[in-house]
N, C-alpha and C positions, 0 to 999 in steps of 0.2 A: 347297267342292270341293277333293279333294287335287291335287297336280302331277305334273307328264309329268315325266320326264328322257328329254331325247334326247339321241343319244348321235352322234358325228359325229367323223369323222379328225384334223379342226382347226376353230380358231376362233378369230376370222374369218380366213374365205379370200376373197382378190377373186375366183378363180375358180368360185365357190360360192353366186354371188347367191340363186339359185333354191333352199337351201338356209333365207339368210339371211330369203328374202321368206317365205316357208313360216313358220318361227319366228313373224316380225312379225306375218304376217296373223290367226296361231293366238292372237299375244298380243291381238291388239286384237278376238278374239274372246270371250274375256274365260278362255282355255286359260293357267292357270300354268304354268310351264314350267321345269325348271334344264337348263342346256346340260352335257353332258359331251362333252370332247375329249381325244383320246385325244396330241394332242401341243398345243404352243403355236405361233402363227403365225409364220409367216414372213415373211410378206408385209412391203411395205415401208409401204403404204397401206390401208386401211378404206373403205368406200363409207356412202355416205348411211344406207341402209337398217340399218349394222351400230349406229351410233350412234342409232338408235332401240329397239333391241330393250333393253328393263331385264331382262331374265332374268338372273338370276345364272350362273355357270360354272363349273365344278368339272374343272380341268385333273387329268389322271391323270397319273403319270412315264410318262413318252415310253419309256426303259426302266429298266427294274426295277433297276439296277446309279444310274440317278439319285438314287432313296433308297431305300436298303435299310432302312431302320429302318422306314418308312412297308408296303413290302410285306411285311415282317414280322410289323408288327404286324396284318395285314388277314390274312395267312394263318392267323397264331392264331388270331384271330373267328373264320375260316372254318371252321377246322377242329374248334371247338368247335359247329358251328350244325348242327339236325336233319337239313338236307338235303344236306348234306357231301358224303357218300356218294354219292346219286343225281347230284349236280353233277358230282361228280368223276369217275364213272363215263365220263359224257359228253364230259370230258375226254380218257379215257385211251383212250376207242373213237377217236376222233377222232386222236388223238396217235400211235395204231397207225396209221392212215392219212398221216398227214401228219408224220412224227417230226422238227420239227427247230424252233430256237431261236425262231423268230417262234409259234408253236404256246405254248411254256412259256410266254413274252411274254403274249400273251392271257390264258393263264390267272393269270398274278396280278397283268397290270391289272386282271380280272373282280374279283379277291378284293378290292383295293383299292375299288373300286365297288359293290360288293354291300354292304362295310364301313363307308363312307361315304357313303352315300343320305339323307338326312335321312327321319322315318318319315314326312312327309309325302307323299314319292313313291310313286305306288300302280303307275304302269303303266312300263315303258320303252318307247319305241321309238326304231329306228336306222336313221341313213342309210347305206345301201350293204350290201349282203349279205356282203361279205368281211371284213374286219378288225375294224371296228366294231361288227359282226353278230355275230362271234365272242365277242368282248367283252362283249356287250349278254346274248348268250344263257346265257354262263354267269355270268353276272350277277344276273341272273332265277331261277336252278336256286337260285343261290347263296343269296337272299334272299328265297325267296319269292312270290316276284312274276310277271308275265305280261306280255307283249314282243311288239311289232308292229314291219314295217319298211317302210320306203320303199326301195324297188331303183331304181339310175338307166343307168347305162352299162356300164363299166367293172367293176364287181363284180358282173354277171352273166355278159358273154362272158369275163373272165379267170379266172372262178373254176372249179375241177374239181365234173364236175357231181356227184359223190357227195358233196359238201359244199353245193349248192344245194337238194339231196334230204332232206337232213338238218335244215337250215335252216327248209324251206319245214314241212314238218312238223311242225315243234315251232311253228313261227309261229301265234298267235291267229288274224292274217291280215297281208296285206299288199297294197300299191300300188306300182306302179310308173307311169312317162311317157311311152310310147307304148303301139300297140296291139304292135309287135313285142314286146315286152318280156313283154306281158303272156301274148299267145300262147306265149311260151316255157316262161313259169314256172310256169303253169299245167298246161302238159305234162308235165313235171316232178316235180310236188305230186300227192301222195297223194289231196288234197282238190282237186274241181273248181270252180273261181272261187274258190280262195281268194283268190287276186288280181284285185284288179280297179283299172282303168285312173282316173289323175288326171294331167290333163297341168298343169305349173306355172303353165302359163302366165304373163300378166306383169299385176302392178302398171302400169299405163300410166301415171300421172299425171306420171311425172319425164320421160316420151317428146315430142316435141313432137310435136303435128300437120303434115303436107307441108307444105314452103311453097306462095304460090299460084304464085308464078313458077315458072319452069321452068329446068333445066339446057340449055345451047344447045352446050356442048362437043363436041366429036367427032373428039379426038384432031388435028386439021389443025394445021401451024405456027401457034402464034400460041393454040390453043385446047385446049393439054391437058387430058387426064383424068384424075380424082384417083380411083383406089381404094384402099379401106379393108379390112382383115381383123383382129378382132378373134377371139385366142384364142391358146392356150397352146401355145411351139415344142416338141407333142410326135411322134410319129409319128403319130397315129390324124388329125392335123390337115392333113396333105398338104401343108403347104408348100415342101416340095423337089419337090413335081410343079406347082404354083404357079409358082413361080419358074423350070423350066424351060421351061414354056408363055411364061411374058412374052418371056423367051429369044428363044422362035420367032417372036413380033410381029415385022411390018414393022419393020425400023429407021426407018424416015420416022412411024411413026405417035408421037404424043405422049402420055406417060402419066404419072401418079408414081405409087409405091404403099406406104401409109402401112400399117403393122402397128404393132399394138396387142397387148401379151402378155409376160409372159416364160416359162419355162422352161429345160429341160435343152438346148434344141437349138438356140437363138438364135444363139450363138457360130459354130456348123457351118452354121447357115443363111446368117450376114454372109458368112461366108468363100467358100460354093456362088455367093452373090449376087454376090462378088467375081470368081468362078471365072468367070462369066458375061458380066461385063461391065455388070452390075445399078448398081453401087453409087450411081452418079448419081441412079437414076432410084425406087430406094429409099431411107425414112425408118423405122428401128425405133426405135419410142418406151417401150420395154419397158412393164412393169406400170405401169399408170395406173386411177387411181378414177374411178367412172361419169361423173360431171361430165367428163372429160376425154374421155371414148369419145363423150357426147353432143355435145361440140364439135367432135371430131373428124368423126361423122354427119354434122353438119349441114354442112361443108364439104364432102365427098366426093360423089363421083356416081352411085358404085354400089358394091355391096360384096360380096367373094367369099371364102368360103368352101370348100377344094375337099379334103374329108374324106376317111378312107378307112379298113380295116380294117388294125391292126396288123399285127406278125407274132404278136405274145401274142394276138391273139383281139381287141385293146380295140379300141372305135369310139366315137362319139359318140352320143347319145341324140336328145335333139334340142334343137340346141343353142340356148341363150337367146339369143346374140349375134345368130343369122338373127331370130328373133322383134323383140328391138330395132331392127334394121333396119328390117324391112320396119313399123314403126310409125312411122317417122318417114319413111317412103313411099321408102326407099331400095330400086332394085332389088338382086334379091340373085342370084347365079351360084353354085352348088351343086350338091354331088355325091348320085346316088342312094346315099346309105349311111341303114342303118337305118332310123330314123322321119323323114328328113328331107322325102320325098314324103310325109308325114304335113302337113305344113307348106306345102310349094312344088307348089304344079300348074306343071308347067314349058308354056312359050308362055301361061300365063294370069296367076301371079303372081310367075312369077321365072321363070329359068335353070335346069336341072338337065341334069349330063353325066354320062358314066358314072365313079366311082371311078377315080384312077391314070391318066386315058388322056387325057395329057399334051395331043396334037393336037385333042380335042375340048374340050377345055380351051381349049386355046389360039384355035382356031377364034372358041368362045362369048367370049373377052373382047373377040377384034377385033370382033366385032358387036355389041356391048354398046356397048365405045366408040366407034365410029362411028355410030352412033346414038341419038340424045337422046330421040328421039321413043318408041322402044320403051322406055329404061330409062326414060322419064317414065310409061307406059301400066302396064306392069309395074310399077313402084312404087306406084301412085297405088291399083293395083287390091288390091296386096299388104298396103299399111294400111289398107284396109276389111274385107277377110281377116281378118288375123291381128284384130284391135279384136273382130271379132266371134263368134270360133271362140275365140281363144284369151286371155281374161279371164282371172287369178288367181281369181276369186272361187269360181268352182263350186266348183273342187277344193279350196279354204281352206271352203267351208262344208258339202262334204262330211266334212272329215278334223276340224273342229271339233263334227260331229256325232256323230261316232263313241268322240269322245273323252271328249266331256260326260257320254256311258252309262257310261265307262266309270271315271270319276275320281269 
């Protein structure tokens, strides 16, 4: 059987599990695979799952001005191969729309990729419809070859949709992880169900099962409450509406609240949490590997997440971090955005408030923490949930069926 290359922004990213678990599960499916990344990591740590994948990686220059010799030499190949023309074409339709340096950019990482595929790669496909899609797809024109994608958040509400039209079309097919996503793309695409729905779900084995005790905290002197929020300080993530809700808490009631994440907006956040009067009763432990999130679970009491839609359009999809929670029976407090009422029956296995609206926010955590009894009810009911709905394995043995036809 020949190999996949998939194609992906970076690697590894901590904040890209459900990426990395996807890879794994494909490998131990018995799916070859070479990883392309379109930059090298950043990050400062690795999770578990990243030190199991043996796929090879074939980093691209991040940009073309890194080695010119390298995209030099891939634009020769390119410009010597049958289907030049037709690739190129698709380029320069594209590049009338969208004229400007990250556009050139794609097209000769593509050349670079199409020029360095080993011939054992028969199919590509890529994560995310924007950049990496770009890349993948004239990639594909480039060499030959035929190209599927996986869509997740972020590279479908930020992308202009005359580029998601374009995409979706030429696509063999595609998946994406909720039903909203799917409902959209489909809309969309020329072809009806060319997309159809795989949620990631989760590998559970590194999650623990609830403990049998129970949490008895409830905010009173003597008995604070620990939350937890795991994810990345961007805007789509709501934590300056977070942190003005704690704000509004009773001063008498007791709480701490541990964040877990880095990003662009950590810095602005400390300082907001300062502005506030936060700082005591906040701990930002920045980018940390799963073992450290998992330790962190199992001491806290409840965990909030409180999402929202950017001003660019981005949101969350549905994000892993509520999934790990609610598996290790934590109640979880959450925003109606996107696919997350995909996930949370609010009053059955979590919290859910509306987006941005800070009071209702604030409301749902003062009742959360004064009561054990509910975040215990809610949790308990929320890892039998998610264990049972939301498995890795379907969608790993749907997407290793698909591929096995096709390599």
């Amino acid at each position: 059987m020949s190999r996949l290359a998939v194609v992906v922004k970076g690697y590894p990213r901590l904040s890209e599990t459900f990426i990395a678990q996807e890879i794994l599960g494909l490998q131990t499916r018995g799916v070859d695979q070479l990883i392309v990344a379109l930059r090298k990591p950043y990050d400062p740590f690795i999770h578990e799952v990243h030190r199991r994948i043996t796929a090879d990686v074939l980093y691209l220059p991040e940009y073309l001005k890194d080695d010119p010799a390298r995209v030099a030499r891939a634009r020769r190949w390119a410009h010597a191969r049958p289907e030049y023309a037709a690739a190129r074409a698709l380029f320069e339709a594209d590049f009338a729309r969208e004229s400007n340096a990250g556009r050139q950019r794609r097209w000769g990482q593509a050349c670079v990729l199409a020029h360095e595929l080993p011939d054992d790669v028969s199919w590509i496909h890529t994560h995310y419809l924007h950049t990496p899609c770009t890349v993948a797809r004239y990639a594909a024109h480039l060499s030959g070859r035929r190209w599927s994608f996986s869509a997740h958040a972020k590279d479908i509400w930020t992308s202009a949709e005359w580029d998601l039209k374009v995409k979706l079309d030429d696509a063999a097919w595609g998946v994406t992880c909720t039903r909203v996503n799917v409902d959209h793309l489909n809309a969309l695409s020329g072809t009806p169900d060319k997309v159809d729905l795989v949620y990631h779900g989760l590998d559970f084995s590194p999650f623990p099962l609830p403990d049998a005790a129970r949490s008895t905290t409830d905010g009173s002197a003597g008995s604070p409450v620990r939350l937890l929020s795991v994810g990345r300080a961007v805007e789509k993530k709501g934590y300056d509406d977070l942190l003005h809700a704690l704000a509004a808490l009773p001063p008498a009631l007791h709480w701490h609240f541990d964040h877990i994440g880095g990003g662009e907006k950590v810095e602005e956040l400390k300082a907001l949490g300062n502005r506030l009067g936060l700082s005591k009763r906040i701990s930002w432990k920045g980018a940390r590997p799963r073992e450290d999130v998992i330790a962190a679970a199992k001491r806290a009491d409840f965990f909030v997440l409180t999402s929202k839609i950017a001003k660019s359009g981005d949101r969350d999809g549905l994000p892993n971090v509520l999934m790990e929670a609610q598996a290790m029976g934590l109640c979880c407090l959450a925003t109606r955005v996107s696919a997350i009422p995909e996930l949370i029956r609010d009053g059955e296995t979590g919290v859910l408030v509306p987006p941005a609206d800070r009071p209702a926010i604030a409301a749902a955590l003062e009742a959360l923490i004064r009561s054990p009894e509910t975040r215990d009810r809610l949790g308990r009911a929320a890892a039998q949930d998610v264990r049972a709905r939301f498995s890795a394995d379907p969608g790993l043995d749907f997407l290793a069926d698909r591929f096995r036809k096709i390599l």
